[in-house]
C-alpha positions in Angstrom: 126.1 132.8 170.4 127.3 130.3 167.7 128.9 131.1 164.5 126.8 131.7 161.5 129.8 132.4 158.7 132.2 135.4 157.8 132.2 137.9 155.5 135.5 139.8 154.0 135.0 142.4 151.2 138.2 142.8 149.5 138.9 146.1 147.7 140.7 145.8 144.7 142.6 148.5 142.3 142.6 149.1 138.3 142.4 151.7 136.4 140.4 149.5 134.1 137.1 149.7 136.7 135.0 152.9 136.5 135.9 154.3 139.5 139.0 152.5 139.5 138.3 150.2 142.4 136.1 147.2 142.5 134.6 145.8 146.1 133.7 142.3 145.9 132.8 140.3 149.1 132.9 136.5 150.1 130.7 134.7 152.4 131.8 131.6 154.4 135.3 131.9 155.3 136.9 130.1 158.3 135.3 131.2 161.7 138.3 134.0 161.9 140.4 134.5 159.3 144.1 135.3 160.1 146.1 138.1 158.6 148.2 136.1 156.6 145.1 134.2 155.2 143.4 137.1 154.7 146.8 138.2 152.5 147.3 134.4 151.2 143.4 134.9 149.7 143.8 138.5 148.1 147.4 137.4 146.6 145.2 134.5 144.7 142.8 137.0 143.6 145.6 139.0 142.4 146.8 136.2 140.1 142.9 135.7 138.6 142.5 139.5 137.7 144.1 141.0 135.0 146.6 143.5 136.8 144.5 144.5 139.8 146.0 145.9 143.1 144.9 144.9 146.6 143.6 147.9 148.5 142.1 146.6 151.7 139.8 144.4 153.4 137.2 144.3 155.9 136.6 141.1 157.7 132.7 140.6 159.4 132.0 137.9 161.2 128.2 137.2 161.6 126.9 135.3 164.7 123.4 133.7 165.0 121.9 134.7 168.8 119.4 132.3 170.3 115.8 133.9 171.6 116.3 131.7 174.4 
């Protein structure tokens, strides 16, 4: 197995949304992601948005299996 790329979906809060959440996901992220990256990343978010709240992630990491 080698390493294709990571996913995380972040899950982010404001009563401005419709449902008043928003998912959005990013592709390409270090092999695996620690915590405090994972936190270090939704924090910058935070200061993008305009007053959003982060509710969660969900980190998938995607390997590429060889037919051989």
């Amino acid at each position: 197995m080698s390493w294709k790329k990571t996913s995380i979906t972040i899950v982010m809060g404001n009563d401005k949304y419709p449902k008043g959440t928003r998912t959005a996901t990013f592709n390409n992220i270090v092999p695996d992601p620690t915590e405090e990256q994972i936190k270090s990343f939704a924090e910058g978010l935070q200061l993008l948005s305009d007053g959003d709240t982060y509710l969660g992630s969900e980190v998938i990491k995607h390997d590429q299996l060889s037919a051989e």
